[in-house]
N, C-alpha and C positions, 0 to 999 in steps of 0.2 A: 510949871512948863505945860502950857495944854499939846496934847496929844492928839494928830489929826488922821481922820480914818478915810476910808475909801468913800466915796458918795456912791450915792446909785448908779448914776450914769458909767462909773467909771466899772463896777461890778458884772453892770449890763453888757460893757462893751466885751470886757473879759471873757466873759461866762459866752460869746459871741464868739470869741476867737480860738478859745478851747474847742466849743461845740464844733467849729469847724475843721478845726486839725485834725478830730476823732473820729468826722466824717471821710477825709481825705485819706486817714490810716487805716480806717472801714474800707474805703473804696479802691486803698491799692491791694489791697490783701483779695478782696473777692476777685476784681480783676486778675490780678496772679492767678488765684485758683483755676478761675474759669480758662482762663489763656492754659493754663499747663493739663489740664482734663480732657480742651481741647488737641492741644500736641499730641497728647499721650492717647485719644480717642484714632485721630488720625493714623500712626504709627501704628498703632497694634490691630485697626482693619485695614489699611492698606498695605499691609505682609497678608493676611491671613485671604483678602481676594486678591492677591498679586499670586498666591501662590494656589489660588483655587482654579482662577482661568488658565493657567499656567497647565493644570491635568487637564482641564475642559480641552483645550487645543491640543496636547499631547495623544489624549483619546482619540481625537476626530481623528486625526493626522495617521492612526491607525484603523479606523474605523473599517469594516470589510463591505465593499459593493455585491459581493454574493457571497453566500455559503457552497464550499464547492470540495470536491474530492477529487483527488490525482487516480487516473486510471493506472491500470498495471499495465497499458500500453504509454502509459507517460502523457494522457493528455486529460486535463483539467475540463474536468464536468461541473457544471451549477447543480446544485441542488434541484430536482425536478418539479417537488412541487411548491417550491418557494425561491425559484429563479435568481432572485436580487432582493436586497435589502436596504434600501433608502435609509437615510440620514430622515427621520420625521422632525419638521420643525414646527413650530406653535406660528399660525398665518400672520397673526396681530403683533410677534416680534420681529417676523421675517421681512426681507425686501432685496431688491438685486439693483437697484439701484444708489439711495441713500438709506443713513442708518435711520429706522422707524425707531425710533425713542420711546420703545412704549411704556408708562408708568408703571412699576411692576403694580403696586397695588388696584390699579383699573383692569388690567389682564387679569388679575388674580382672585381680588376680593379678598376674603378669610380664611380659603380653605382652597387646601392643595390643589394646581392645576399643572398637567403635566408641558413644559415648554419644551421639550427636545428628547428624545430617544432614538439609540443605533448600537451596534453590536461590533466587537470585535471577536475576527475566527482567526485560527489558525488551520488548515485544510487537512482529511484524511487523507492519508498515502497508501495506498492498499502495495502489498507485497507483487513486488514484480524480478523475473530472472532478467529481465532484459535490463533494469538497471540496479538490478545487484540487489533490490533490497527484499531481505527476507522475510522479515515479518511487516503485519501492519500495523502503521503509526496513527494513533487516533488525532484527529482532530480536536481542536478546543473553542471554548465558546465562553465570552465575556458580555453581560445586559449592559449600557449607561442609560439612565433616566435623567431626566434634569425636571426640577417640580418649582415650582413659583407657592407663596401662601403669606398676602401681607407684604411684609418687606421682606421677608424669609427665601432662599434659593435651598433647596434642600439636593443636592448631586449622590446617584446613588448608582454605586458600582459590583454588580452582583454576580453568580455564575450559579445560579439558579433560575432559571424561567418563569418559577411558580411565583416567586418573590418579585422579579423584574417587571411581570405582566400585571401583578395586581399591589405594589407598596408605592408612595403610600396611600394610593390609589389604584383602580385599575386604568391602565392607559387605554386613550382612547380608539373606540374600535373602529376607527378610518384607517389604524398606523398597520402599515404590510409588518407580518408575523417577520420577526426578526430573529428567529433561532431555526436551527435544523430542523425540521420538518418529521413527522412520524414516517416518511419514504428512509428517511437515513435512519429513523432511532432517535431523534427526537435528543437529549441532551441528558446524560449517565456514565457514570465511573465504569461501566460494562458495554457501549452500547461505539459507535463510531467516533463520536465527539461528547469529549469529556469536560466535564467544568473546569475552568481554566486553573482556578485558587489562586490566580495574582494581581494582586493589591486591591484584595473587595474591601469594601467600608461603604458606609453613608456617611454623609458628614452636612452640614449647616455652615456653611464658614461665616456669615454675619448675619445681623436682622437690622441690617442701615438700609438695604439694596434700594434703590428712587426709582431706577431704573434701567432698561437692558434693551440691547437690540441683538439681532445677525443678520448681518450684510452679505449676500455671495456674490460674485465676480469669476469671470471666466463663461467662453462659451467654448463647449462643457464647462457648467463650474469647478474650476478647480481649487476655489480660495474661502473661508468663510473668517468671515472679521466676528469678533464676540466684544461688545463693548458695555461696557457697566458703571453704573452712577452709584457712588452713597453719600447719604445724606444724614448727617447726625441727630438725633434727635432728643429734645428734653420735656419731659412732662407731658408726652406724646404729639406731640409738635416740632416741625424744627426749628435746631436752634436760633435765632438773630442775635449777628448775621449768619448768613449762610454758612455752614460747616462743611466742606463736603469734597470729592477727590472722584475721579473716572479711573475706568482701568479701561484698555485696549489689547487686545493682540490677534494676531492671523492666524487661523491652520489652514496650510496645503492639503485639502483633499486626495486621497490616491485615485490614482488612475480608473475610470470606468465608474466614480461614486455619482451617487445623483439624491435629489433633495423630495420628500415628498411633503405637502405642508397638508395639516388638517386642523 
């Protein structure tokens, strides 16, 4: 009984249709990967800048328009030799119109640039009989910075002035002195206004950032929009297609703030 084998053609075709199924089983597995890297890239920086602008606006929203003390006749003095304290914002992010999209990397380059700084106080209450209070309440004092570097935002929340004026850079010397002044004592555990100690940190929340603006509205401004692009990137490129998510949100400015850009 002769015994009949495969011919070439029929080998070829085989060895053809395998090759391809393995390609196909190759090509949904990386797919999978990439699709679930992607999910899971998105998820875990859109919490982590959902919950960064989230302080950014809660900060502004207390930001202080001057540093000031309660007389012990009951009326509120500014600071003398430092009046007010502007919200400083970076000219190339800001606009009062629409949002200026600026690339963070074109505003920023490689190395720290500072995009926003402003101070939150609490006011000194000097001791008065006329309304009961006996002794004096210090005031307190909080720095925010906000820095750009790359695609890096570095947000940095201190109650130190030596630190706040010169990390991770020194801010630039256009920006109005945003702490108590040496007329009041200047910023010490002994002195008028004390360092606040609540919720300092630095922190980095992503290195996706594309890009950033702020937008203010109101005349007086009273609204500042903060809006933010990230962009995934692999092998230092982004990825294709495009990966990427915005964040948005509004602070209400308090009464009497005002914006200085430099």
């Amino acid at each position: 009984m002769k015994r009949r084998g495969f011919t070439l053609m029929e080998v070829v075709i085989s060895s053809a249709i395998m090759l391809s199924l393995f390609t196909s089983v190759i090509w949904i597995f990386t797919s999978s990967g990439k699709s679930i890297n992607s999910g899971s890239w998105r998820v875990n920086q859109q919490k982590n800048v959902q919950t960064f602008i989230e302080e950014w606006a809660k900060d502004l929203e207390e930001a202080s328009p001057y540093i000031s003390t309660l007389g012990s006749q009951g009326i509120m003095l500014p600071d003398p030799a430092n009046p007010t304290t502007p919200i400083a914002v970076n000219s190339k992010i800001y606009s009062t119109t629409v949002p200026k999209k600026a690339k963070l990397l074109t505003v920023c380059g490689s190395d720290w640039v500072c995009l926003m700084s402003f101070c939150i106080t609490q006011p000194f209450v000097e001791k008065s009989a006329t309304m009961g209070i006996t002794l004096d309440t210090p005031g307190e004092w909080t720095g925010i910075s906000v820095w750009g570097n790359g695609h890096q935002i570095q947000y940095i929340r201190t109650d130190d002035p030596s630190y706040f004026s010169a990390t991770p850079k020194n801010l630039p010397s256009g920006i109005t002195p945003q702490y108590p002044s040496s007329t009041l004592g200047g910023v010490s555990s002994t002195g008028k206004f004390h360092p606040s100690g609540k919720r300092i940190k630095a922190f980095i929340p992503s290195q996706s950032f594309e890009e950033i603006s702020i937008t203010a509205t109101g005349t007086p401004i009273n609204l500042l929009e903060i809006r933010t692009k990230c962009v995934r990137y692999e092998n230092a490129l982004p990825a294709v297609p495009e990966q990427s998510f915005e964040q948005v949100i509004n602070a209400k400015l308090a009464t009497g703030s005002s914006i200085q850009t430099f």
